[in-house]
py3Dmol code that shows the C-alpha trace and the ligand (Angstrom):
import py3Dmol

protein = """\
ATOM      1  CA  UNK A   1     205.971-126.417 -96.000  1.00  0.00           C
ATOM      2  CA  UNK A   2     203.363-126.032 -93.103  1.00  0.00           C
ATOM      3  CA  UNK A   3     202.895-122.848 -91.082  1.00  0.00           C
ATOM      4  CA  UNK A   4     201.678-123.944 -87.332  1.00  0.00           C
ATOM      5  CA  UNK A   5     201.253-121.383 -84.414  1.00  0.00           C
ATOM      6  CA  UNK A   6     200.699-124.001 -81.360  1.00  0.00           C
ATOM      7  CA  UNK A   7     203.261-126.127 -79.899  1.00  0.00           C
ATOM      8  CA  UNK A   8     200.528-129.184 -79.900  1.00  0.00           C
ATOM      9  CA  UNK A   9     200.562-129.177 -84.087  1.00  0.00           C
ATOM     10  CA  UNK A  10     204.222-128.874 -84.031  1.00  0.00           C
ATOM     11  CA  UNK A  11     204.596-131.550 -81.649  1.00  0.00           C
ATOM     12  CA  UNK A  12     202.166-133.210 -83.639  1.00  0.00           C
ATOM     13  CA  UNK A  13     204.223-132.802 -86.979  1.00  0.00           C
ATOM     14  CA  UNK A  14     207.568-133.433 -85.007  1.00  0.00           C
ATOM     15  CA  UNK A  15     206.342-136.575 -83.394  1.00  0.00           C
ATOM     16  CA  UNK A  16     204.991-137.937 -86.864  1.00  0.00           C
ATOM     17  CA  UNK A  17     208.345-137.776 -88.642  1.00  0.00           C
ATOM     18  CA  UNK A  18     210.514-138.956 -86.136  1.00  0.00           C
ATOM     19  CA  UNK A  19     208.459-142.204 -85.767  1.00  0.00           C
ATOM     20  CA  UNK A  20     209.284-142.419 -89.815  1.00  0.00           C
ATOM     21  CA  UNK A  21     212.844-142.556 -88.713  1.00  0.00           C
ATOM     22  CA  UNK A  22     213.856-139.114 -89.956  1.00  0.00           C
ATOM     23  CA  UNK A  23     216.510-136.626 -87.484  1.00  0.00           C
ATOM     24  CA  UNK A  24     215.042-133.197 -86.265  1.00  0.00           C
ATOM     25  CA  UNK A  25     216.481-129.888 -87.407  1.00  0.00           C
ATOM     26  CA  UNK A  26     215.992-126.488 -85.688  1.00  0.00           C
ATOM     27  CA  UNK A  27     216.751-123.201 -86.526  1.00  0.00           C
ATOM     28  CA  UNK A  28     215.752-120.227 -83.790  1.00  0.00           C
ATOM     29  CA  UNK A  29     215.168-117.074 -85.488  1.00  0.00           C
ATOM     30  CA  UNK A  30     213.411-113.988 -85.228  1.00  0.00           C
ATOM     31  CA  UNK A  31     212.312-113.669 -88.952  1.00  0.00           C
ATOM     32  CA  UNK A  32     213.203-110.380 -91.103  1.00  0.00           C
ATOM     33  CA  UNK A  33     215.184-113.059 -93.064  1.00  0.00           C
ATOM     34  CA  UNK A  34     218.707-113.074 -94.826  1.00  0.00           C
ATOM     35  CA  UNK A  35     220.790-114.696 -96.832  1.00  0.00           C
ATOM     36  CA  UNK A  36     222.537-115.718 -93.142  1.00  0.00           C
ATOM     37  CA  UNK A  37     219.048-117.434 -92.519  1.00  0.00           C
ATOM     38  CA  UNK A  38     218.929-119.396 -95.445  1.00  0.00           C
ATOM     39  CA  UNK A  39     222.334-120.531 -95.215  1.00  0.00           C
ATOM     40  CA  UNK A  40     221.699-121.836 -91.701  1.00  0.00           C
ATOM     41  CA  UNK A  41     218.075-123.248 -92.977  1.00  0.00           C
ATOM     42  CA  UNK A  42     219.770-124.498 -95.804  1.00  0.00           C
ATOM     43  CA  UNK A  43     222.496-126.849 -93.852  1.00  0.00           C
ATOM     44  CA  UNK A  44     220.141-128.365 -91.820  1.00  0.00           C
ATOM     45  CA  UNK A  45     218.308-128.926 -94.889  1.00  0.00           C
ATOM     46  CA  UNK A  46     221.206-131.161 -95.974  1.00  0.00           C
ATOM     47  CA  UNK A  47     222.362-132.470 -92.483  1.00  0.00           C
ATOM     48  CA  UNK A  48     218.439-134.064 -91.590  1.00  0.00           C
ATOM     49  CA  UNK A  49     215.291-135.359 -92.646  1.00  0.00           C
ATOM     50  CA  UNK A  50     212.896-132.765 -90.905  1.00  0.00           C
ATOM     51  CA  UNK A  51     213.681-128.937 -91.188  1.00  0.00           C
ATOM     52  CA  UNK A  52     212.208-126.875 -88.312  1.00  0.00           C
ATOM     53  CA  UNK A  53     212.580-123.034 -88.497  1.00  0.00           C
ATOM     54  CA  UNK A  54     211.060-121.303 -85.037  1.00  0.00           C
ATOM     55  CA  UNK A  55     210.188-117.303 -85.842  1.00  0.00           C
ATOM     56  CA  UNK A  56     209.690-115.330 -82.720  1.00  0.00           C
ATOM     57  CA  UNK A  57     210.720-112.156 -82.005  1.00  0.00           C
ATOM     58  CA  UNK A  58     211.174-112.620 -78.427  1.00  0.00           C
ATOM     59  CA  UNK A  59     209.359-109.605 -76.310  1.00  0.00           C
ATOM     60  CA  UNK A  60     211.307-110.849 -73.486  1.00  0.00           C
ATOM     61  CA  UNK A  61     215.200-110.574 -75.279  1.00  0.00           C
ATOM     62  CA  UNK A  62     214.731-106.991 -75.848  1.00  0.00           C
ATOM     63  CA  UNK A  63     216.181-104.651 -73.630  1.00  0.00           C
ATOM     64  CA  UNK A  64     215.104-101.713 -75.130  1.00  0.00           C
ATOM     65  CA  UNK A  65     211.676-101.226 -76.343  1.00  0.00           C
ATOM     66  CA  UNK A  66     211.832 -98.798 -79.147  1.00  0.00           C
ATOM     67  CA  UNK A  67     214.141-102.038 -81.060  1.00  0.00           C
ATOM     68  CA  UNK A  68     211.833-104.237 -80.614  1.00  0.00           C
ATOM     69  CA  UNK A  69     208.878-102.257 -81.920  1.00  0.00           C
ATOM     70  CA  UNK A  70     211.358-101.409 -84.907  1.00  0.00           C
ATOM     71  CA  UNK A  71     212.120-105.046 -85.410  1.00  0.00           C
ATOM     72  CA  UNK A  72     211.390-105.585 -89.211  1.00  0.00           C
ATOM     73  CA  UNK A  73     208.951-108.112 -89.123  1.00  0.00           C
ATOM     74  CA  UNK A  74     207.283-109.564 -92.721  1.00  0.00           C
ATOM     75  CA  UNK A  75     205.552-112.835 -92.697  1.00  0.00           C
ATOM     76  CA  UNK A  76     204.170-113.712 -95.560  1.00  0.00           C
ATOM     77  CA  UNK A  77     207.886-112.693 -97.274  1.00  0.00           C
ATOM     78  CA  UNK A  78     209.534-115.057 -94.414  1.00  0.00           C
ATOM     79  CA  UNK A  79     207.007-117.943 -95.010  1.00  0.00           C
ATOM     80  CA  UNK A  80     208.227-117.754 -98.898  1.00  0.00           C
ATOM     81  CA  UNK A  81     211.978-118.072 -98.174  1.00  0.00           C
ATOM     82  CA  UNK A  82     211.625-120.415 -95.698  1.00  0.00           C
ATOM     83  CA  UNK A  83     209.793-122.975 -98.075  1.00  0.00           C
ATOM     84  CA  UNK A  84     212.328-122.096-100.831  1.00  0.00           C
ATOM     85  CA  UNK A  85     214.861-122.853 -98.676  1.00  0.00           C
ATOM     86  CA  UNK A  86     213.620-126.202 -98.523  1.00  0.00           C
ATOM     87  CA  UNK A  87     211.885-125.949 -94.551  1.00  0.00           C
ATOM     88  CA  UNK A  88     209.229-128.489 -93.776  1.00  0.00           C
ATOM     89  CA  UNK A  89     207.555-126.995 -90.678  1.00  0.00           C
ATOM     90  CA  UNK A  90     207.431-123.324 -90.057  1.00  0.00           C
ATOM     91  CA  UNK A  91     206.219-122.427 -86.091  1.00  0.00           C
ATOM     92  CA  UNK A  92     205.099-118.845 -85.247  1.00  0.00           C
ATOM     93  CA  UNK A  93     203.659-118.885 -81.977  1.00  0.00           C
ATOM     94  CA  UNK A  94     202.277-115.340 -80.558  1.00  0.00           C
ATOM     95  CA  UNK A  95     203.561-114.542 -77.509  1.00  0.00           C
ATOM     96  CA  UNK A  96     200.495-115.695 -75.285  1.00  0.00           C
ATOM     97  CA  UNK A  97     201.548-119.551 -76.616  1.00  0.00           C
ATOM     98  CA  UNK A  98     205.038-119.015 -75.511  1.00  0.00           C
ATOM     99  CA  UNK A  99     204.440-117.534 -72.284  1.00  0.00           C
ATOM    100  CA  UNK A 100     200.875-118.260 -71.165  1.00  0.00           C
ATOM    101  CA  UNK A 101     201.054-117.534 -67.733  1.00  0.00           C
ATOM    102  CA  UNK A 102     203.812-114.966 -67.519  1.00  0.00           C
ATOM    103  CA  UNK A 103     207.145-116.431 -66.516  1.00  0.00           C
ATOM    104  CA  UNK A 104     208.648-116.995 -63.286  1.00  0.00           C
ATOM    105  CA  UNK A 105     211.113-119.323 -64.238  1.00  0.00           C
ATOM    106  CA  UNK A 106     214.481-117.888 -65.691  1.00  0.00           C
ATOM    107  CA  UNK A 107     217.253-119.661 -67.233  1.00  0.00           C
ATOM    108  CA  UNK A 108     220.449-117.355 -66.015  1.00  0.00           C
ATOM    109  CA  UNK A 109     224.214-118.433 -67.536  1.00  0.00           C
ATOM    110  CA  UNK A 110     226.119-116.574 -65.388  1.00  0.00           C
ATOM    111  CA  UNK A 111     229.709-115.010 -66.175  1.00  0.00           C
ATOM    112  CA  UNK A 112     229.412-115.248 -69.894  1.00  0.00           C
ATOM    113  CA  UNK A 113     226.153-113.476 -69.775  1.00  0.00           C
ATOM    114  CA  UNK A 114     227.409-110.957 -68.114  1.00  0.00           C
ATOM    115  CA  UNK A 115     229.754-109.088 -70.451  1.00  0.00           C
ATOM    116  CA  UNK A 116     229.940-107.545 -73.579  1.00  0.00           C
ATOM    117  CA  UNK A 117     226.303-107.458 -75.168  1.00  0.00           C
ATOM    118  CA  UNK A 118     225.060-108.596 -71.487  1.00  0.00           C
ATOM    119  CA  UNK A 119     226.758-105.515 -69.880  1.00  0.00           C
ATOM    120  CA  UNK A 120     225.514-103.053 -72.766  1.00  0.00           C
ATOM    121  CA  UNK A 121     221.749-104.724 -72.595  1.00  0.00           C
ATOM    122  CA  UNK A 122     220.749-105.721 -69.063  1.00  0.00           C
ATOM    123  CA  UNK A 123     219.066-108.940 -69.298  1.00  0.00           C
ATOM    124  CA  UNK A 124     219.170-109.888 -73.010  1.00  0.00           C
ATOM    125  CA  UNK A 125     220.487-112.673 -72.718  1.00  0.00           C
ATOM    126  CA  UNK A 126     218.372-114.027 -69.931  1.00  0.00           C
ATOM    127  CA  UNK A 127     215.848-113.653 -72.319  1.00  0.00           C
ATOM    128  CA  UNK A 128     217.700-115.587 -74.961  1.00  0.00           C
ATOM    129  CA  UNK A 129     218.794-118.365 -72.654  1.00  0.00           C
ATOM    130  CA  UNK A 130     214.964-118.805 -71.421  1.00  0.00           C
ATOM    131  CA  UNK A 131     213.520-118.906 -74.707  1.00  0.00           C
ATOM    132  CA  UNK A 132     216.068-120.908 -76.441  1.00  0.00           C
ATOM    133  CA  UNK A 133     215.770-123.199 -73.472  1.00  0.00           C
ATOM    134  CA  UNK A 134     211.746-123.221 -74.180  1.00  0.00           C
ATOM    135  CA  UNK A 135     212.337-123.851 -77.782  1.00  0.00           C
ATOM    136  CA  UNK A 136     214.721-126.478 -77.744  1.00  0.00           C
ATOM    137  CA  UNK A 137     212.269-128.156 -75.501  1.00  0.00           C
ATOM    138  CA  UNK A 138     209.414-127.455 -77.531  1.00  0.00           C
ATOM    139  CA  UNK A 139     210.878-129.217 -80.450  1.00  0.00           C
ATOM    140  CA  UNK A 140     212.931-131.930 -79.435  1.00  0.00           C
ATOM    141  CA  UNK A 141     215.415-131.871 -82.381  1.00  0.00           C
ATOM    142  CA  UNK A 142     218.337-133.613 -82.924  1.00  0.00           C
ATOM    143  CA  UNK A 143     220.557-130.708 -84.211  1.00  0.00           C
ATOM    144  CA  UNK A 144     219.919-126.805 -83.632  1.00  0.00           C
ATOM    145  CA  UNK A 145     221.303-124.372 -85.910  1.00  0.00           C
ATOM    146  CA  UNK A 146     222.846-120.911 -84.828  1.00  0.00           C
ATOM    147  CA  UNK A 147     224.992-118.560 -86.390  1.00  0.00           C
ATOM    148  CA  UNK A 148     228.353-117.022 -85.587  1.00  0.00           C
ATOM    149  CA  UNK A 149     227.753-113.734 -86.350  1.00  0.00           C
ATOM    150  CA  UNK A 150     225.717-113.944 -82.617  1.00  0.00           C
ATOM    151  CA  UNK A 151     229.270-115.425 -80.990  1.00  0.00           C
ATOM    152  CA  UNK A 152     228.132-114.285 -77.252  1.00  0.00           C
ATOM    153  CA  UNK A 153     225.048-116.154 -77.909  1.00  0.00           C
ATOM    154  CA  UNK A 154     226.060-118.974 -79.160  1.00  0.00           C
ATOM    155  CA  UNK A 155     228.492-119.749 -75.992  1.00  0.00           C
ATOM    156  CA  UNK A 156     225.378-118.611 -73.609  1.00  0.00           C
ATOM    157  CA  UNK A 157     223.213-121.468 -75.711  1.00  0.00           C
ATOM    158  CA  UNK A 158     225.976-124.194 -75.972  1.00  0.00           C
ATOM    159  CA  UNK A 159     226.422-123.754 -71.664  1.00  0.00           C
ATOM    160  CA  UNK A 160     222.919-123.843 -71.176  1.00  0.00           C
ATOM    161  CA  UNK A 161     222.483-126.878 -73.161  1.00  0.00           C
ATOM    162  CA  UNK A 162     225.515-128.491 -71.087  1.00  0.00           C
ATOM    163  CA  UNK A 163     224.251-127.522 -67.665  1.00  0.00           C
ATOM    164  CA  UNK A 164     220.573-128.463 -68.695  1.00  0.00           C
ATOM    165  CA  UNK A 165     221.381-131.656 -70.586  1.00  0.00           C
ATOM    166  CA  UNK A 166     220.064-130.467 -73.019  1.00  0.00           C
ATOM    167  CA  UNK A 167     219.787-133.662 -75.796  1.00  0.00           C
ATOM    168  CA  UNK A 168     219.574-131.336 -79.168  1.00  0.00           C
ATOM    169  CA  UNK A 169     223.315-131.009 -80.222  1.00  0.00           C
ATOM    170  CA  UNK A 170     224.566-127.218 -81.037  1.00  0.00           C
ATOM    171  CA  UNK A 171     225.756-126.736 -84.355  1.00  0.00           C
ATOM    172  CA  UNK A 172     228.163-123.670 -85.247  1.00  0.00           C
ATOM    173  CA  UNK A 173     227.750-121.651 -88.507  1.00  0.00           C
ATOM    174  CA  UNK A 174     229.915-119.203 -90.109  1.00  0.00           C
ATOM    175  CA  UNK A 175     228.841-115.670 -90.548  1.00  0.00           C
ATOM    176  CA  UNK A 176     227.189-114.813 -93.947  1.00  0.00           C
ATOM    177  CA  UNK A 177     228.465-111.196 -94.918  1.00  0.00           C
ATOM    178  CA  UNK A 178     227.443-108.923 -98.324  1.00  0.00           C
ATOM    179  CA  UNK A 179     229.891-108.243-100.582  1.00  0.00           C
ATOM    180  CA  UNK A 180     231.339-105.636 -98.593  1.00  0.00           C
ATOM    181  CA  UNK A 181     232.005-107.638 -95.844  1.00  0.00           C
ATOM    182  CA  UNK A 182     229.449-106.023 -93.590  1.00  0.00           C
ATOM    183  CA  UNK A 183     227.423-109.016 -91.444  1.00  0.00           C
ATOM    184  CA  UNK A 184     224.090-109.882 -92.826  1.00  0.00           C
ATOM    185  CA  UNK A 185     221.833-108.559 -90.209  1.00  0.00           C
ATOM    186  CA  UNK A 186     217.980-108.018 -90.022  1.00  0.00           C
ATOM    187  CA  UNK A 187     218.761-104.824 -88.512  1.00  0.00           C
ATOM    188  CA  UNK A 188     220.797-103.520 -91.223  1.00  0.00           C
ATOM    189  CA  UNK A 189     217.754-102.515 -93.350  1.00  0.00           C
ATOM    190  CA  UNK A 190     216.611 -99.954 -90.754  1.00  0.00           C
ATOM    191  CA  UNK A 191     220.094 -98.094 -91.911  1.00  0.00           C
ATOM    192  CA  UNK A 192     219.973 -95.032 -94.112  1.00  0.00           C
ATOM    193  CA  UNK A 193     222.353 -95.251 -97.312  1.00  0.00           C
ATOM    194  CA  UNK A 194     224.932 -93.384 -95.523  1.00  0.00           C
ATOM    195  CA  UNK A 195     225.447 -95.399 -92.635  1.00  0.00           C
ATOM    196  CA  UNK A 196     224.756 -98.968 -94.568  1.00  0.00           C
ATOM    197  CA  UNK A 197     228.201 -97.587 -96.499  1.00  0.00           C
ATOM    198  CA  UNK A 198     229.519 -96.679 -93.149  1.00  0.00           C
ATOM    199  CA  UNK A 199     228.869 -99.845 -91.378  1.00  0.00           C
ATOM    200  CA  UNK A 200     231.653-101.641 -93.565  1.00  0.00           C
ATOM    201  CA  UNK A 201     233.891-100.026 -91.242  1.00  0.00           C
ATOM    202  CA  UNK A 202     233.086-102.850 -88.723  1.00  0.00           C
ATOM    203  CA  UNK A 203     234.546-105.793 -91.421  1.00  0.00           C
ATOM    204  CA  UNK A 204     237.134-103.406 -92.146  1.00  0.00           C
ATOM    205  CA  UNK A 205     238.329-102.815 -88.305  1.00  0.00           C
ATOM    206  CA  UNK A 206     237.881-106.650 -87.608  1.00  0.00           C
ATOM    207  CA  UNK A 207     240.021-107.442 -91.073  1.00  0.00           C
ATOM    208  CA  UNK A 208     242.722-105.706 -89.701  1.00  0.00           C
ATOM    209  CA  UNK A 209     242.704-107.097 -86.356  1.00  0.00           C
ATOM    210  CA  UNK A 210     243.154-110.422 -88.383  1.00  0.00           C
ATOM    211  CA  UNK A 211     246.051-109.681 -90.511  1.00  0.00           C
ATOM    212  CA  UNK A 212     248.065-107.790 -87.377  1.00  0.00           C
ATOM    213  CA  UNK A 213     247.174-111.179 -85.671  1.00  0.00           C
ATOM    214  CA  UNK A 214     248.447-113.115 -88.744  1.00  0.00           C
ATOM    215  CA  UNK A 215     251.574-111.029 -89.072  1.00  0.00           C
ATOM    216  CA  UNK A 216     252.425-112.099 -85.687  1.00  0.00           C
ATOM    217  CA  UNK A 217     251.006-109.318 -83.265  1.00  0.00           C
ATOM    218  CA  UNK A 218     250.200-110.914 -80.138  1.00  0.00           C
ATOM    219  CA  UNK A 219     249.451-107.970 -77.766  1.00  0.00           C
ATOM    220  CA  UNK A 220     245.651-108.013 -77.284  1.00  0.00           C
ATOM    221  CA  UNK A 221     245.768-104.149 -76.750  1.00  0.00           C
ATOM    222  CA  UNK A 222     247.826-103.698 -79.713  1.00  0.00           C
ATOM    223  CA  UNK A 223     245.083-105.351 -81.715  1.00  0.00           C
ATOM    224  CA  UNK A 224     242.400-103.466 -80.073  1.00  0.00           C
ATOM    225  CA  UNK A 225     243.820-100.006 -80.428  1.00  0.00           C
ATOM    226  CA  UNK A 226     244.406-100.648 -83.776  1.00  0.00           C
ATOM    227  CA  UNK A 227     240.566-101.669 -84.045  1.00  0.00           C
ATOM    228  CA  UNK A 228     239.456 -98.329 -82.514  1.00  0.00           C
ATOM    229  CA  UNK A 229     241.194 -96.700 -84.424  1.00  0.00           C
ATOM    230  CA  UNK A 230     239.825 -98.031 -87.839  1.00  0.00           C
ATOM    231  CA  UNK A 231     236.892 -97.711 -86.261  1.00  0.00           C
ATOM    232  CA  UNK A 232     237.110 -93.385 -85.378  1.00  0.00           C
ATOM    233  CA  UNK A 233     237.645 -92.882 -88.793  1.00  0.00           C
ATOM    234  CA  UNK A 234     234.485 -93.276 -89.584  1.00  0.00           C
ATOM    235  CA  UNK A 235     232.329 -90.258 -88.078  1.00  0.00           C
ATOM    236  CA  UNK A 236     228.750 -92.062 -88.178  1.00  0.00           C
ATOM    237  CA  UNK A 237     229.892 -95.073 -86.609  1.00  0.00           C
ATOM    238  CA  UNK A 238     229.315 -94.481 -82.269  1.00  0.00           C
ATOM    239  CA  UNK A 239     231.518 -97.390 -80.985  1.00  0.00           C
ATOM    240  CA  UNK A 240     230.162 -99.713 -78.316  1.00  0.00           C
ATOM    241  CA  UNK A 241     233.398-102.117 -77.660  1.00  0.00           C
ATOM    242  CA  UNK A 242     236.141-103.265 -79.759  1.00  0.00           C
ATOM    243  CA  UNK A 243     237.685-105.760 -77.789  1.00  0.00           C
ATOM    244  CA  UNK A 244     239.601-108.517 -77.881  1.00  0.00           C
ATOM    245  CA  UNK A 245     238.791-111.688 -75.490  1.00  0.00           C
ATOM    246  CA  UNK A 246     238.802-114.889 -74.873  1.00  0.00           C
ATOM    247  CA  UNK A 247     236.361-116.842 -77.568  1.00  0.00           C
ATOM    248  CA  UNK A 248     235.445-119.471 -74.723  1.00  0.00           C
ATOM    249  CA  UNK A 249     234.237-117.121 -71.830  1.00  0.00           C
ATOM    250  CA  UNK A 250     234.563-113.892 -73.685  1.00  0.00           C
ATOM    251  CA  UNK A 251     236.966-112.179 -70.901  1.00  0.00           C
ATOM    252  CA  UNK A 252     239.380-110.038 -71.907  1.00  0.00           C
ATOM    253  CA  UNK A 253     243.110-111.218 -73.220  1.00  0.00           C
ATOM    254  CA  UNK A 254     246.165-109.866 -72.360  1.00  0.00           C
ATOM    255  CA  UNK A 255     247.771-111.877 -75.415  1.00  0.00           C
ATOM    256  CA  UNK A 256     245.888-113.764 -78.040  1.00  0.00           C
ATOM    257  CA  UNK A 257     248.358-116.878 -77.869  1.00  0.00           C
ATOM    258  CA  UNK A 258     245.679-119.000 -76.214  1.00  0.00           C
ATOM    259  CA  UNK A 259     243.414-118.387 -79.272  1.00  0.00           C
ATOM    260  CA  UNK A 260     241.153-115.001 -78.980  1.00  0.00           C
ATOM    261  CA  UNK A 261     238.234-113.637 -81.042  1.00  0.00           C
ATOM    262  CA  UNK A 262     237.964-109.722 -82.135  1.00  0.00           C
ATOM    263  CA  UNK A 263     234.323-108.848 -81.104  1.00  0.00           C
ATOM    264  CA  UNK A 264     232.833-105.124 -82.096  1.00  0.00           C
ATOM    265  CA  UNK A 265     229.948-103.400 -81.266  1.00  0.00           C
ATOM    266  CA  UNK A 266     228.814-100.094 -82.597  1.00  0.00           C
ATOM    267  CA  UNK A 267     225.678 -97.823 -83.579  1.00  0.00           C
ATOM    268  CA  UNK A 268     225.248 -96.149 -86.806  1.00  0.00           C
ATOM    269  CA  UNK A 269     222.398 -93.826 -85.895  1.00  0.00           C
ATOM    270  CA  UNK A 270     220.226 -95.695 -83.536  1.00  0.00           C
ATOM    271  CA  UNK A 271     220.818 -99.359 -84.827  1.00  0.00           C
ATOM    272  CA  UNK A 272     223.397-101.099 -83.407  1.00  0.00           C
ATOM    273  CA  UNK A 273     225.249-103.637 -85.038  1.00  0.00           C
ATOM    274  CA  UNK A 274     227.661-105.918 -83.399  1.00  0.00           C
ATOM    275  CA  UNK A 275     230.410-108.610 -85.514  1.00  0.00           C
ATOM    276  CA  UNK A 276     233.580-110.633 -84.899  1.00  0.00           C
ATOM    277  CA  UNK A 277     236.151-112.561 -85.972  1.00  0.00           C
ATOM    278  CA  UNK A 278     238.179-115.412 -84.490  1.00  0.00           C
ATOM    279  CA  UNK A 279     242.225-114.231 -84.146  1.00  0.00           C
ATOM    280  CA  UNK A 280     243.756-118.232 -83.381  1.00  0.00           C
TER     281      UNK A 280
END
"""
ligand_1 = """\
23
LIG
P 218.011 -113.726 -85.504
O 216.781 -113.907 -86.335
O 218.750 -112.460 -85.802
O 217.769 -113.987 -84.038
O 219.012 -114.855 -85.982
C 218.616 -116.205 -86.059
C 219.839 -117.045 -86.254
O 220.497 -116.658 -87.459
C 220.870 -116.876 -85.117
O 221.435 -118.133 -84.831
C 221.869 -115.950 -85.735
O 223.155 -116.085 -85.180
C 221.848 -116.403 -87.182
N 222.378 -115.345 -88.041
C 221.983 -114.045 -88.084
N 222.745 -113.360 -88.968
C 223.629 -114.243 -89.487
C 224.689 -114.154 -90.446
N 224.992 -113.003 -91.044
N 225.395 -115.265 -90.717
C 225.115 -116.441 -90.103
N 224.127 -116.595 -89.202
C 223.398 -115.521 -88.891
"""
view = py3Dmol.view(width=600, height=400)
view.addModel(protein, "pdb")
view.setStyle({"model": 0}, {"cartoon": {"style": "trace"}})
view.addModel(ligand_1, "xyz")
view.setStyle({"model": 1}, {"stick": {}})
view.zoomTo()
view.show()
């Protein structure tokens, strides 16, 4: 694996192995990594000849400052799972490389963008849309890799790429989760022991959305009470949303018989964790 911090050298590297015939993998992240990383890392692995992994923790994506001066970040630990996992080029720009003369230019995906995490952190995802917009362009892969555990996301990216034309095709992965069921996160290691046992009560609340949903519920408010109150149980968890909406445009459902997906958001203490499930 190479480690290169300019987009020149990874142009350089991309360029040289697609004129050997081989297809372009990307995976976005922000580093801290998981075993949700790997897993995407690990299908484009199998899926192309030429594994990309981008780690940059946006400055830009972060509403709130104190997070992203929190953000667990651990390179030389990264840079080790990332070659295990079998990546070929590894691209860590500093900030100054992606944005060397400020920004002016925004990429905005309105409605979606709007709700949800967009309503409970201003802008975020007008700093995900920009610099997944930068990215893609940077690298000019074939496939891009995100995961589903960032559902709101990955709409916002697979619009953008539509209403850009965006060449790089947008490839879905399922949510890694411990054995708990809590979502793999790289924020869950800033919880204390209490609230990483606590946390579970977000798989729990979204479990049971699923099996009312299986049994036949229908009544989006049914399922979202019941959510909440899975959810109040649990005195460290300070709930966000636990909603029930559309999976397309993320609106809210009166009735999930169009296909719906259970999205939470909550803090335990001052990290906030978000997860969902699909109902349909
Ligand atoms: P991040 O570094 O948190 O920005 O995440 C980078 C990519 O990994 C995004 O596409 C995330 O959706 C994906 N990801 C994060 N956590 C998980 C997980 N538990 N399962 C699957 N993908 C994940």
């Amino acid at each position: 694996m190479e480690t290169v911090d300019t987009i020149d050298r990874l142009r350089g590297g991309v360029g040289a192995a697609k004129l050997a015939g081989n297809t372009i993998a990307v995976v976005p992240t922000m580093g801290a990594f998981h075993e949700g990383h790997l897993t995407l890392m690990r299908r484009a692995r199998q899926e192309c000849g030429l594994v990309v992994v981008t780690l940059f923790v946006n400055p830009t994506q972060f509403n709130n400052p104190e997070d992203f001066r929190k953000y667990p970040r651990d390179m030389a630990r990264d840079a080790s799972m990332a070659q295990d996992a079998g990546v070929d080029l590894l691209f860590t720009p500093k900030p100054e490389e992606i944005y060397p003369a400020g920004f002016n230019t925004t990429v905005t995906v309105s409605g979606i963008s709007d709700r949800l995490e967009g309503a409970s952190r201003p802008g975020h995802f007008a700093g995900v849309a920009t610099v997944v917009a930068k990215l893609l362009n940077i690298v000019g892969a074939d496939r891009a890799y995100f995961g589903e555990k960032d559902w709101q996301q990955l709409q916002v990216i697979k619009r953008l790429s539509l209403d850009l034309n965006i060449p790089t095709a947008i490839v879905p992965v399922p949510t890694v989760r411990e054995s708990d069921g809590l979502a793999m996160s790289s924020r869950n290691v800033r919880l204390s022991p209490d609230e990483r046992k606590a946390a579970v009560v977000i798989s729990r609340a979204l479990a049971d959305a699923k099996r009312l949903a299986d049994a036949g519920t229908t009544d989006a408010a049914v399922i979202a009470m019941a959510m909440q109150a899975v959810l109040s149980a649990e005195p460290l968890a300070r709930v966000d949303y636990a909603v029930v909406v559309n999976p397309a445009t993320l609106e809210e459902v009166d009735t999930i018989d169009h296909g719906a997906l259970a999205a939470i958001a909550a803090y335990f203490g001052s990290v906030r964790l978000i997860d969902n499930c699909l109902l349909s």
